[in-house]
N, C-alpha and C positions, 0 to 999 in steps of 0.2 A: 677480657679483663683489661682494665683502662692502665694508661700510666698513671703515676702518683708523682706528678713535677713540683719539685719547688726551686724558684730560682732569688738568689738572697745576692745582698753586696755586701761590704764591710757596715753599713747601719743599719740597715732594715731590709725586712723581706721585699721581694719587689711581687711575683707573684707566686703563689702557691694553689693548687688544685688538681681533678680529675680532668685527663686529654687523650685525646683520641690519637694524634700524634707531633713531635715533634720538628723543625725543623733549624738547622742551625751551620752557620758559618765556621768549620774545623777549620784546622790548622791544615789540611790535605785534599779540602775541598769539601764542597758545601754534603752536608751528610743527611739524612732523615730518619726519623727513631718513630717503630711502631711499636705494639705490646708484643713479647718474645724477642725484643732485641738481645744479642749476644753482649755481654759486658762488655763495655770502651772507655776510655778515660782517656781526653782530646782536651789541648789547647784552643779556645776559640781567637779566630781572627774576627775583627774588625767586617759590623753587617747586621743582618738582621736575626734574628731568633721568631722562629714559627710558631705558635702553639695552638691547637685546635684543640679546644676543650671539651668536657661532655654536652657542658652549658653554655650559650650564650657568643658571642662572635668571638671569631679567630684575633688573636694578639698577635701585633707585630712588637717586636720591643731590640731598640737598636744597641748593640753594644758595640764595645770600641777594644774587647779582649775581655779573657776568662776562660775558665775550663768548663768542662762539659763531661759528667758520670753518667754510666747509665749500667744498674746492677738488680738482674730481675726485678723485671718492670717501675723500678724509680727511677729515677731520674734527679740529677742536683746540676745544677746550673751557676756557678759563682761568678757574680759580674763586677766591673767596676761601681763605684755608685755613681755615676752618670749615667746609667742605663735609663731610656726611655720608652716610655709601654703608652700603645696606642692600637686600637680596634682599626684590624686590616680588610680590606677591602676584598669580598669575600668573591676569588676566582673560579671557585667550583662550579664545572654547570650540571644542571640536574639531567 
């Protein structure tokens, strides 16, 4: 079962979709969110946000602070609106 992420700022949504997993810069160290994650609700620091979707290249998308939900399998990401989103440079090898 996929996560269901959306990640918004105070004007608009930044992204929203189906991901295979997350990854994200907490307040206690950088964290990673698959489907069955246990509920958390994190301050993020300053960094990048991961997102590997069902479709299409991995997101990198930088923020500068924000929290981070995550309650059976959604996920909500509230950012500044400075956040910027940009297709990352896919490290996986097969």
């Amino acid at each position: 079962m996929p996560l269901n992420v959306e990640m918004v700022s105070a004007d608009r949504t930044v992204w929203s979709g189906e991901a295979l997993s997350v990854a994200a810069p907490a307040a206690e160290g950088d964290m990673g969110v698959l489907p069955g994650h246990q509920p958390v609700l994190t301050v993020l620091r300053p960094g990048a946000v991961r997102v590997r979707p069902l479709d299409g290249e991995a997101l990198q998308l930088e923020v500068s602070g924000g929290f981070l939900s995550v309650d059976h399998d959604e996920i909500t990401i509230v950012v500044d609106p400075t956040t910027t989103a940009e297709a990352a440079a896919d490290t996986q090898e097969s």
